[in-house]
N, C-alpha and C positions, 0 to 999 in steps of 0.2 A: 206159230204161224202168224199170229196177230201182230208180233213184237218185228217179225221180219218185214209185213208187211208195211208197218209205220216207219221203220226204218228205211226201206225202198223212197215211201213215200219221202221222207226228210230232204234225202240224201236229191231224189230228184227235183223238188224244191227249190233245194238250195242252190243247185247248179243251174236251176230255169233262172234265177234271182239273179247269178252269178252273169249268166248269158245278157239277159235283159241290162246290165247294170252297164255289159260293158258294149250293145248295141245305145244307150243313153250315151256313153261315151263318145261313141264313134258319131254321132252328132257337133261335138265338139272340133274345130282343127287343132286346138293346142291341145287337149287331151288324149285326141289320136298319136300326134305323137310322142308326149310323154308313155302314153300309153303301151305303142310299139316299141320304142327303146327303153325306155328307164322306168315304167310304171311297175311291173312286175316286180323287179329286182330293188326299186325303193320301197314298196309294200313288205318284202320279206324281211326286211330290216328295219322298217319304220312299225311292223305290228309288234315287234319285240318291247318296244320301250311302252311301259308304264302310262297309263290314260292323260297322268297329271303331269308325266315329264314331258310327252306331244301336247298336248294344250299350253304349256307354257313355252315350248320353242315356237307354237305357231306365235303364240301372242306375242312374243319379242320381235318376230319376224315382220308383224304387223306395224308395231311401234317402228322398227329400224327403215321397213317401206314407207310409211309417210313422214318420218323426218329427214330421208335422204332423196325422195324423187325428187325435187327441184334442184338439188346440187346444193343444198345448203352446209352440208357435211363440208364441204372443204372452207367454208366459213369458219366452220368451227375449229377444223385441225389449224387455219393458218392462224389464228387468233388464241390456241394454245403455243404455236411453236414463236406467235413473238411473244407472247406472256412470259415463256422459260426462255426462250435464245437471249431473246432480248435483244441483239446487233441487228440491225435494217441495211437493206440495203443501200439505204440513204445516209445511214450510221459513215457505211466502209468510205461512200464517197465525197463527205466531209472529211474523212482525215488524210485524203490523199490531199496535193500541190493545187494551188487555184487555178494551172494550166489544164485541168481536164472542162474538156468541154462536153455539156448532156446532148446528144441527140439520140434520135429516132423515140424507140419505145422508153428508154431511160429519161427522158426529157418529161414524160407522163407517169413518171412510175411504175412502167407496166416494166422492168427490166425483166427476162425469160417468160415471158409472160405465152409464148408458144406450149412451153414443160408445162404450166399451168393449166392451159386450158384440155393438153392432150390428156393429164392427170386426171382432172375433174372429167370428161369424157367417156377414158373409160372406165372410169369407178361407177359413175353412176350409171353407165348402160349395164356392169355390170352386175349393180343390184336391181334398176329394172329387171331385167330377164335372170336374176338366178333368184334374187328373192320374191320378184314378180310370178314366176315360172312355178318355186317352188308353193307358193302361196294358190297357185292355180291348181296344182296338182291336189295340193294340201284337201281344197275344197271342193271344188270342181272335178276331179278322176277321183280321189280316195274316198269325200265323203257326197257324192254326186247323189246316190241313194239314199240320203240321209239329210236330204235340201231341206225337208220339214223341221230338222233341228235348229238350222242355222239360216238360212234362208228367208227374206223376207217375201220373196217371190216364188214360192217352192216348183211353183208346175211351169214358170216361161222362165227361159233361158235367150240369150243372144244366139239371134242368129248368127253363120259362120262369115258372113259378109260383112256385118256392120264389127265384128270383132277384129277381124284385119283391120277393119278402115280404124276402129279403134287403137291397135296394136301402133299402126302408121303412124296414125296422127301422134298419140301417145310418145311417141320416139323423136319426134319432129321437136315437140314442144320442148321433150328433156332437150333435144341439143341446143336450143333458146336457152332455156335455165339454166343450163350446164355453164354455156357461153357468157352469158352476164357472171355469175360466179366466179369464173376462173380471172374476170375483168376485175372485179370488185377484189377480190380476196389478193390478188397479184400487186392491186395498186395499194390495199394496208399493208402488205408482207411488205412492200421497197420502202415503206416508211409514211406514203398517202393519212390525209388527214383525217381524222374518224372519230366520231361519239364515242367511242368504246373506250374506256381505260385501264391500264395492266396494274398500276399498281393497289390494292385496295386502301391505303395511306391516305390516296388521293380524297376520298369521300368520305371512309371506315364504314366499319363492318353491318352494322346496321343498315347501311344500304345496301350494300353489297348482297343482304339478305332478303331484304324488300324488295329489290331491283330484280328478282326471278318472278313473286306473281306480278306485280307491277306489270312487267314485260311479256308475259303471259297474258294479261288484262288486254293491256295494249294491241297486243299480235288477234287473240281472237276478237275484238271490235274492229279493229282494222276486216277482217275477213270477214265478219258479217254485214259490214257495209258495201263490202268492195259483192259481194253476191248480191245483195238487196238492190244494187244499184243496176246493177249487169240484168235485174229480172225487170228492168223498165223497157216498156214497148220495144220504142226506137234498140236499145242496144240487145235486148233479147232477141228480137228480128234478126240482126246483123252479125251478131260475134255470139251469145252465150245460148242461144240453140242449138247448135253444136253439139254442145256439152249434152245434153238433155235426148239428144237423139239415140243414145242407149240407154235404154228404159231398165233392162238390168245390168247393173253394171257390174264389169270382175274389178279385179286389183288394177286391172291398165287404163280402167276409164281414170283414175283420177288424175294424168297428167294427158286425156284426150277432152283439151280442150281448143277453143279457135285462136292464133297466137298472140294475135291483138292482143286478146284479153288475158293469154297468159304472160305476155311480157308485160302488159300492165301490172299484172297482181304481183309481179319479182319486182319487179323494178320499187314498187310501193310499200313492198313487205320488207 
């Protein structure tokens, strides 16, 4: 009788827990509805895998969301494909006749510079909202009950209003970042001038080894001055208050910032 009873008890516990976890939920709009559509049926397949193989996809997930929200990923593929291709488009139109003349976007180097930017677009919208989404689900719906593990704000949450405004803004500013990107990276691809060099000959290999923390050094002082600066009166007031106005932030605050200040920080990095 005693063993049934504790069992009874468990058993409604666990589904008061269950209830309560997903009334927490319904607080959330994006968890609503991952929640209603895909929450259920990615939990049945995402409790299968191994504690250490989900902590290592979230964390890659992490890694792969802050080095592609600004659009810098097509930095990198266009800057692999002239490493290997190696012919520019500036290459093909030197060996045509001196009768071609440059105009429009070809005169800037920006030749298809449209494919470019629609590319970089929607790759990066759509690692915002798939690896943003999933990243949200990740923490936020699956381990929402478990804020005290992970969380450095365990009991306040974003409200549902500033989380849109955040989601908006956040999409606003990728299309800024996106947009320089696909400008920059289109005008190295046609052949544009650039600090960056393909062949390692050029320096050797020692630097070439150097030249990662180096550039690593470089990029995080550049970013703690470009924040330290943005927290003075005058421009905190105006542009980097914003930012600051979700107090807990998910994964989409970190591109819901005011644009000023995020075309500054692209343009500078």
């Amino acid at each position: 009788m005693t063993i049934t009873k504790t069992k009874t008890t468990t058993e409604s516990s666990q589904k008061n827990g269950h209830v309560e976890m997903k009334q927490q939920r319904a607080k959330d709009p994006m968890a609503v509805t991952w929640m209603e559509n895909y929450s259920d049926t990615v939990e049945k397949y995402w409790s299968k895998l191994p504690a250490s193989v989900s902590s290592v996809i979230a964390g890659l997930a992490v890694f792969i969301f802050g080095a592609t929200v600004r659009g810098e990923w097509i930095h990198i593929a266009v800057h692999f494909l002239r490493a290997f291709y190696g012919e520019t488009y500036s290459d093909v139109l030197e060996g045509r006749d001196g009768n071609h003349t440059l105009t429009g976007l070809e005169a800037w180097n920006l030749q298809d510079l449209p494919y470019y930017w629609l590319v970089s677009i929607t790759i990066s919208y759509t690692f915002f909202f798939g690896i943003g989404g999933f990243l949200h689900w990740y923490y936020y719906v699956n381990r929402r009950h478990l804020a005290h593990e992970w969380k450095c704000q365990p009991d306040k949450w974003m409200s549902p209003e500033l989380e849109k405004h955040e989601i908006m803004l956040g999409s606003f500013s990728l299309l800024l970042g996106s947009t320089i990107s696909s400008v920059v990276s289109c005008y190295v691809m046609n052949g544009g001038q650039t600090c960056i060099y393909y062949d390692i000959k050029d320096y050797g290999w020692l630097w070439f080894f150097l030249s990662m923390p180096v550039t690593f050094v470089y990029q995080d002082y550049l970013t703690y001055w470009h924040h330290r600066i943005y927290h003075h009166p005058v421009l905190y007031r105006h542009f980097h208050k914003l930012h600051h106005r979700y107090k807990q932030p998910t994964a989409f605050s970190v591109t819901a910032i005011h644009p000023v200040e995020f075309v500054q920080m692209q343009l500078s990095s």
